[in-house]
Structure formats: structure tokens, C-alpha cells
C-alpha positions as CSV (number, residue, x, y, z in Angstrom):
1,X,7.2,-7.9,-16.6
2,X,8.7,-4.2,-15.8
3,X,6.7,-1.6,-14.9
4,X,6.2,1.6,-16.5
5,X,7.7,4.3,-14.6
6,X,5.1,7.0,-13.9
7,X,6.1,11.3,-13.2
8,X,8.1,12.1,-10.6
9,X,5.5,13.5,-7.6
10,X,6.9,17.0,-6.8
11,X,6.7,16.5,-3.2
12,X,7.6,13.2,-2.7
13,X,10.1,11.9,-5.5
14,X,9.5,9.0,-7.6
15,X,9.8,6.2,-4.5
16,X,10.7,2.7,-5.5
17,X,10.1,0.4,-8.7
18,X,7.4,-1.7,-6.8
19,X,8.6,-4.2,-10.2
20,X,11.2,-5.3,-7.5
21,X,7.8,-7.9,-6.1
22,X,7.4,-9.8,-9.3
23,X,8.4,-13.5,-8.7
24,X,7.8,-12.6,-4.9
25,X,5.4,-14.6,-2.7
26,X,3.3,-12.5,-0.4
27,X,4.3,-13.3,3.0
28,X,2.6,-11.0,5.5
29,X,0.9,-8.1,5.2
30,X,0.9,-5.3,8.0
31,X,-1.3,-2.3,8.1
32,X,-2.0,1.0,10.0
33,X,-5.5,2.1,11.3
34,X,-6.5,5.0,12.4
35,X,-9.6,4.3,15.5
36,X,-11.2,7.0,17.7
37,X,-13.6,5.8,20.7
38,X,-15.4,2.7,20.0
39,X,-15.8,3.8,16.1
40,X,-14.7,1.1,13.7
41,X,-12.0,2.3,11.6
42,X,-12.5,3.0,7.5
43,X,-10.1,1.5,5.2
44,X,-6.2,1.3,6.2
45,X,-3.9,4.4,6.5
46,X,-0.9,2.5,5.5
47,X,-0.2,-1.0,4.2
48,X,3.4,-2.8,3.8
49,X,3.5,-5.8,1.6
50,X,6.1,-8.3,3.3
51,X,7.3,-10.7,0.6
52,X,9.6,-13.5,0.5
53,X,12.7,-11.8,0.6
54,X,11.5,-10.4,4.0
55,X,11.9,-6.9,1.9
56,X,8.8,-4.6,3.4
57,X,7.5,-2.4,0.5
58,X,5.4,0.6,2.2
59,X,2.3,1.9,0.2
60,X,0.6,4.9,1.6
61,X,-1.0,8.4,0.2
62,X,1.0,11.5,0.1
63,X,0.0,14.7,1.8
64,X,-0.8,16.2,-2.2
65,X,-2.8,12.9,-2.6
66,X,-0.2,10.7,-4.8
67,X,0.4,7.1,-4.0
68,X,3.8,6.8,-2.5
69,X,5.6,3.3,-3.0
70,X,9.1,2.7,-0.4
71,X,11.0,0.3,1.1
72,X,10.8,0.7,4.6
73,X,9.8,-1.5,8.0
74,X,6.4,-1.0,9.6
75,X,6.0,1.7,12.2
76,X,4.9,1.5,15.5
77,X,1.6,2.7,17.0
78,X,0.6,5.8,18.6
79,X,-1.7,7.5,20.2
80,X,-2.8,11.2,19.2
81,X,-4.8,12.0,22.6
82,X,-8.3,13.9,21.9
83,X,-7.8,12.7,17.7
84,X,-7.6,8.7,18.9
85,X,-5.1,6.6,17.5
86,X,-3.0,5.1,15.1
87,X,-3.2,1.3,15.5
88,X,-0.4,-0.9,13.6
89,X,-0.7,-5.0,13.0
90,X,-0.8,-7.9,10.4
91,X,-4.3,-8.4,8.9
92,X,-6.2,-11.1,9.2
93,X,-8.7,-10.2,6.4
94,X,-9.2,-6.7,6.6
95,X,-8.0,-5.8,3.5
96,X,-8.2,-7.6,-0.7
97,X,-4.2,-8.5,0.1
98,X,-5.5,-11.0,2.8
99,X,-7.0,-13.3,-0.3
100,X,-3.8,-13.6,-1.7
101,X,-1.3,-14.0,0.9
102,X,1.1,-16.6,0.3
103,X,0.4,-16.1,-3.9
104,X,3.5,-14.9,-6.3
105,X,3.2,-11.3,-7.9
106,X,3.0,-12.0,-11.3
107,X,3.3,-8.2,-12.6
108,X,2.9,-4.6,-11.3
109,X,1.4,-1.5,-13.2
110,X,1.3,1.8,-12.0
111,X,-0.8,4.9,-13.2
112,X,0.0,8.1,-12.6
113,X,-0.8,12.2,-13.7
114,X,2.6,14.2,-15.5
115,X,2.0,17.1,-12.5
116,X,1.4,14.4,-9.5
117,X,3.1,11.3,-10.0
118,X,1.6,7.9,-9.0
119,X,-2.2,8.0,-8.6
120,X,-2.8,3.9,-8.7
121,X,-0.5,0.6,-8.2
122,X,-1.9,-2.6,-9.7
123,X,-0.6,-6.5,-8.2
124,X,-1.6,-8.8,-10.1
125,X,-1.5,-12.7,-8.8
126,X,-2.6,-16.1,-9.7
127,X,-5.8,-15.5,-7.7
128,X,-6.3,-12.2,-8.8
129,X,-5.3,-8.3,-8.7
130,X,-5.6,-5.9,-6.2
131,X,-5.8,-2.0,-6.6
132,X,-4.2,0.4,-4.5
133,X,-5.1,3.9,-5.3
134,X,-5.5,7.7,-4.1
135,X,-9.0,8.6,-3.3
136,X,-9.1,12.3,-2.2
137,X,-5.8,11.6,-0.3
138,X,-7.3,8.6,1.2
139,X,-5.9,4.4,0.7
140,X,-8.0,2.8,-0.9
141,X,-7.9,-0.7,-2.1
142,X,-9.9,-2.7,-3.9
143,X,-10.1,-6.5,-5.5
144,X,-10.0,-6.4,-9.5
């Protein structure tokens, strides 16, 4: 199943066809945190679905709050002083994609606004769907 192609975000171009992941199994999945102190850490900065093609697609929020969608490796972690830091690793449950790791993508659907581009990424599997959207410039992700 193809995709419908959203608008273009202004800022950040149209990023990849995520279509590319159906009839790809789910092999890892890595994600950024953000921690200060001892605090635990809300929902993931970045996530990057590594399938079986060992392609590594990059989902994230934009700085003008659209979902971005790339190829690219995961990043290393950092620290940002006084502001904490930026932690990077494969889950282990952390986030809706851990339920389906090692499932097939059976179809992708995006949703998106004419003047911002992408707002929402859908993945559907076998063993269900997971939503990646822009909260308020935030990730979020949820189980559908």
C-alpha cells in the first residue's frame, strides 16, 4: 500500500516516503531521551525504526512542530551541562514500537496540514498500529 504524500513542511522539505517500510520487519528500535538530575525522562525525543534491510528511518518533530520522517543513522549522546542530557539507546519497552519488534509493516499513512506538512505517521502491523505524531512540538506516540 503507497502512502499518500502529505505538503511539503516550509522548513524542512517533504523528508522521505516512510512507504519504503512496508514488507519490512522491524528489527531494532533506537531512541533519544532527554534526562536532567535524577528526573525520569517524558516520552522520546527521537526514535529510528531499524528494519530488515538495516535501512534506519529517523522520526522526530521539527522546530515549527511538523513530524519529520529521514533516512539517517542514530546519533550519539551528549551532554548539555546545567540543561542535562541527551541519552541515545535501543529500547527495551519504552515506547508502543517495543510490542511489535520483529513484526512486518503492513502499510503506512501519513497526515498532514497544506501550510505545515506532516503532523502524524501511522505503522500499521499484524499486532497492531502505532501513532507517531506532533504534540505542541513534542514526540508522541501512541498504540492504536
Amino acid at each position: 500500500m503507497e502512502a499518500k504524500r502529505v505538503s511539503e513542511c516550509p522548513l524542512h522539505g517533504a523528508g522521505v516516503r516512510p512507504d519504503h517500510l512496508v514488507g519490512r520487519r522491524l528489527e531494532q528500535v533506537v531512541a533519544s531521551w532527554h534526562r536532567y538530575g535524577e528526573e525520569a525522562p517524558s516520552g522520546p525525543l527521537d526514535v529510528w525504526l531499524i528494519d530488515s534491510e538495516a535501512v534506519a528511518t529517523h522520526v522526530t518533530t521539527g522546530s515549527d512542530w511538523c513530524l519529520t520522517v529521514e533516512t539517517s543513522a542514530p546519533v550519539a549522546g551528549y551532554d548539555m551541562a546545567e540543561s542535562g542530557r541527551v541519552e541515545v539507546a535501543p529500547i527495551s519497552g519504552e515506547t508502543p514500537f517495543a510490542a511489535h519488534l520483529g513484526g512486518t509493516v503492513l502499510a503506512v499513512s501519513e497526515e498532514g496540514d497544506p501550510r505545515s506538512g506532516r503532523l502524524a505517521l501511522e505503522i500499521t502491523f499484524g499486532s497492531g498500529r502505532v501513532r507517531c505524531e506532533s504534540w505542541s512540538g513534542a514526540l508522541r506516540l501512541s498504540s492504536t
